[in-house]
N, C-alpha and C positions, 0 to 999 in steps of 0.2 A: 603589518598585514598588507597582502597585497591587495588594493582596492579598485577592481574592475568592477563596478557597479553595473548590473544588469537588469533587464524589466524583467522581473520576475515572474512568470506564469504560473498562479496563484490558485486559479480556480480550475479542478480536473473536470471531467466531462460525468457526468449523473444522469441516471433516467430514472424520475420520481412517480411513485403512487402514492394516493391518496393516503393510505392507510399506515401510520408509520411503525416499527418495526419496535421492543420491546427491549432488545441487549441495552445497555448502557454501562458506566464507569461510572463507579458509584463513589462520590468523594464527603466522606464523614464532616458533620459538622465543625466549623469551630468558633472563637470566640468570635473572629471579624467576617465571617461571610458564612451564609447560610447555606442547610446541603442543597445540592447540585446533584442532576445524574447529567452524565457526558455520553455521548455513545461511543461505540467502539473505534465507528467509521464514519464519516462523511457523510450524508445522503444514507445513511442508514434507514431502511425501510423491509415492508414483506412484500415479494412480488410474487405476483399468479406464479403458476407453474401449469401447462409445459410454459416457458418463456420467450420472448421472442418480442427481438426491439429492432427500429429501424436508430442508426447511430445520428448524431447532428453534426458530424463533421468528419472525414477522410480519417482513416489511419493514417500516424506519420512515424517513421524511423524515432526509436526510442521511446515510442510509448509501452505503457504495459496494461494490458485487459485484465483486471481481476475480477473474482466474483467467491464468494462465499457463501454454503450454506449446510446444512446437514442432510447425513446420507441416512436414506430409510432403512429398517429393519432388513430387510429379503434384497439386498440390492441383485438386479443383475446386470443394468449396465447406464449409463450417463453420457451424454452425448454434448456435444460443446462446439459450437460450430459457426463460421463466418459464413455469410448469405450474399451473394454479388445478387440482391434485386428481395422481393417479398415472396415470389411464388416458391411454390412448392418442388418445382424442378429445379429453385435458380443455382448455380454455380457454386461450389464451395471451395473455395482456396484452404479453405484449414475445417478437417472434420477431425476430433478430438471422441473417440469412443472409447470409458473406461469400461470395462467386462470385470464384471464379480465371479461369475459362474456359469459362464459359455467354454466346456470342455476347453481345448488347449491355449485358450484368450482366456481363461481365468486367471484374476491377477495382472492383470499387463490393460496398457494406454495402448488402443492402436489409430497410427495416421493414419490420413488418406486426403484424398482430393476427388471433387467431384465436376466432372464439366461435361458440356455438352449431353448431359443424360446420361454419363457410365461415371460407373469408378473407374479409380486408376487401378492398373494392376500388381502396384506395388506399392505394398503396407509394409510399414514401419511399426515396429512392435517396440516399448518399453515399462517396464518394473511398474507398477502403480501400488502408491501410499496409502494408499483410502479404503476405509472398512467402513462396516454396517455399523450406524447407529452414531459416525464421530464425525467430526467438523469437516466441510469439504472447503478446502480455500483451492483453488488455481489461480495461478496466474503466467499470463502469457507476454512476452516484452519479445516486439520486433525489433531486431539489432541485425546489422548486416546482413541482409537479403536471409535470415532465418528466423524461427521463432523458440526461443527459448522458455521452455516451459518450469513452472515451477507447482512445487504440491505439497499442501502441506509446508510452507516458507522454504522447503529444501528443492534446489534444483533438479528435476529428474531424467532431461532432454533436452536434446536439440533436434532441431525440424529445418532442411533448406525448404524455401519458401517457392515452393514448385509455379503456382503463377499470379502472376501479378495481383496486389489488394488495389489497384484503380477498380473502383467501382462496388468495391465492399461495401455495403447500406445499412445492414441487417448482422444480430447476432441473437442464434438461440442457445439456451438450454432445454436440457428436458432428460427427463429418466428419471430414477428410481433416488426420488429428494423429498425429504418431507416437508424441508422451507428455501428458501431461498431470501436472503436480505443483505446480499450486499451486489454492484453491481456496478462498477465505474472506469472508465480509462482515462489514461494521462500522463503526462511525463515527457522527459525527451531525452537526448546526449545532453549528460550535465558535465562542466568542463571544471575540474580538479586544479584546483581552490574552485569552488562556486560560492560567489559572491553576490547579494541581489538587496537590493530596497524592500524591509519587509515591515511595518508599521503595527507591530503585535500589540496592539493596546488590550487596555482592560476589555474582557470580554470577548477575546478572539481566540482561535488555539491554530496553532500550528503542528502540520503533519507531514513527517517524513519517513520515506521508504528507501530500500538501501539495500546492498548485502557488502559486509565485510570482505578486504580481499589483502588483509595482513594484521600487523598488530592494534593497531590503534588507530582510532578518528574525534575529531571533536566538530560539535554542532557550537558556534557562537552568537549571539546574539549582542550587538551592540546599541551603544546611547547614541545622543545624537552629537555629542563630542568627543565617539569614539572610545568609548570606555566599555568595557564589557558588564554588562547587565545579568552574562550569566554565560558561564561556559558548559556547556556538557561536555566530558572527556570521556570517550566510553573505550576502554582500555582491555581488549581480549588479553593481552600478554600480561594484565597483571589481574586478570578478572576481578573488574572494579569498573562503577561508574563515579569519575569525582565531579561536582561539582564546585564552582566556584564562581564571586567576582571582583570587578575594580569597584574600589571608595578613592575619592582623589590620586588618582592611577598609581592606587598600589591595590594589589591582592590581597583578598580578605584572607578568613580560614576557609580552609578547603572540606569540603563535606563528602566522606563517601561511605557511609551506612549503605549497609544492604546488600543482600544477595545478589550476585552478576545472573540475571535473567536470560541473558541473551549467549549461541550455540555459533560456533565459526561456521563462513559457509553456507549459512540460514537467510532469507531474509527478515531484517527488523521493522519494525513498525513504531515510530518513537512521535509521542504526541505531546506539546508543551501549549499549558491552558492558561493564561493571563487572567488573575484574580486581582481583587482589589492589591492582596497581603502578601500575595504569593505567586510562585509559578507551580502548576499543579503538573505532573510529568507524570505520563505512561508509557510502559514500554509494553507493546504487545498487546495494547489492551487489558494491560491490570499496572495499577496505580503503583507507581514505585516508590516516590516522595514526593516531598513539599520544600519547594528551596525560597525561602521567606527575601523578597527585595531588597536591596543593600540603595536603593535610589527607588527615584520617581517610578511606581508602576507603568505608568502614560509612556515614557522615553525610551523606547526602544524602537529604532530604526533600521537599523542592517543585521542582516542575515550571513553570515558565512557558511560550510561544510569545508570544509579542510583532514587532508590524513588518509589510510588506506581503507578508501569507502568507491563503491559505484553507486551514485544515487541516483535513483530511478523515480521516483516522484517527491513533488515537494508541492504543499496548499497552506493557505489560509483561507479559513472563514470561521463564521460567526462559533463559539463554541457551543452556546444553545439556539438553536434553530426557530426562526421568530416565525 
């Protein structure tokens, strides 16, 4: 294994409310550990609507802005937009306006940009995934002077990045949404093999985001002498996810029950939750197995990503929220 050990940037950026949010991941009881709900996402919570937060820190190349909620009944349009400042005139380097049922904008994302008090006079118009009454996920990841947009985990755009995010503060949503409970950025250029110090003890989960970009990737997890604690092999070309690990550095049996969840080209959401007895794995936000420990629950220390993956965010924290 190639072992460039790097500080790993663990914790994404969250804007919390009080009031926390109801989804969860629901993991059935069993003999060694009692039920548990997980939530979907990180800092899961319900926020007001219209929306609109001042950020704690700059955009930086390679992050990705997500946000997920549900779209109302009657939609006619959802606006999604970066704020250079809090007022109401300030500057928008990225206005994101979905249209349900505005004549020839019915059905289509259109860009723009707003500065100095005018729009720009040139909109960019693309396909929109999103219907009345079904889950709204976007997500936006700045990669080379553009913003590539994604809907629905499937990419549906690219945007050049007309002017500069110095000075970006502020992001709203607002329109036609009945909830709103997800809302986070983070991430950066992760370098293939990504290697990092990651300390997954009992009671912690780990979350990764990603989009395939060929046959196969594995997520590894190792001890602290180098033995894998547990491999995910998530295999498009054989649609199959195996798990597997080392006992006195040899490989155990290989475990690959189950339906292959995941669509090429998509992004995935792959969450591994540190139990007493077990590693508790979801893909997507629904539970896919239980891969029971072959060592020490406590002994796992490095992280790898290796194989035909972009990965775009990576976290640890607490898996129930103290």
């Amino acid at each position: 294994m190639r072992l460039t050990v790097l500080t790993l940037a663990l914790i994404a950026s969250y804007v919390y409310c009080e009031e926390l949010g109801t989804q969860t991941l629901n993991v059935n009881k069993t003999e060694d550990a009692k039920e548990k709900s997980y939530r979907l996402y990180v800092g899961e919570q319900e926020y007001r609507l219209p929306f609109k937060t001042r950020i704690s820190e700059p955009f930086k190349e390679g992050q990705t802005i997500h946000a997920v909620g549900r779209i109302s009944k009657d939609p006619q349009r959802i606006d999604f937009n970066f704020h250079k400042g809090g007022a109401k005139d300030a500057d928008e380097p990225l206005h994101l306006s979905i249209r349900f049922d505005e004549g020839i904008f019915s059905g289509k994302i259109v860009y723009n940009t707003f500065k100095d008090g005018n729009w720009s006079e040139k909109e960019e118009r693309i396909s929109s995934p999103y219907k009345a009454e079904e889950v709204f996920d976007i997500r936006v990841r700045i990669v080379g002077g553009k913003y590539k947009v994604y809907g629905n985990r499937k990419e549906i755009g690219t945007f050049d990045q007309r002017e500069s995010l110095e000075g970006v503060d502020h992001v709203s949503i607002n329109g036609d949404l009945d909830s709103l409970r997800v809302f986070h950025y983070g991430g950066t250029i992760f370098p293939n093999p990504y290697t990092a110090i990651a300390k997954l003890i009992v009671g912690k989960r780990l979350d990764i985001s990603g989009i395939p970009n060929g046959k196969k990737f594995n997520i590894n997890l190792y001890r602290g002498n180098m033995e894998y604690a547990l491999q995910l092999s998530i295999r498009y070309n054989e649609g199959a996810i195996v798990r597997n690990a080392m006992v006195n550095n040899e490989w155990g049996k290989e475990e690959r029950e189950g339906e292959f969840p995941l669509n090429k080209n998509e992004i995935f959401d792959v969450t591994v939750i540190n139990e007493s007895y077990s590693f508790q794995i979801f893909i997507n936000g629904k539970r896919f197995t239980t891969f029971a420990h072959r060592g020490s629950a406590n002994d796992v220390e490095t992280l790898e990503i290796e194989g035909n993956v972009e990965v775009q965010t990576v976290t640890i924290n607490d898996a129930v929220p103290k």
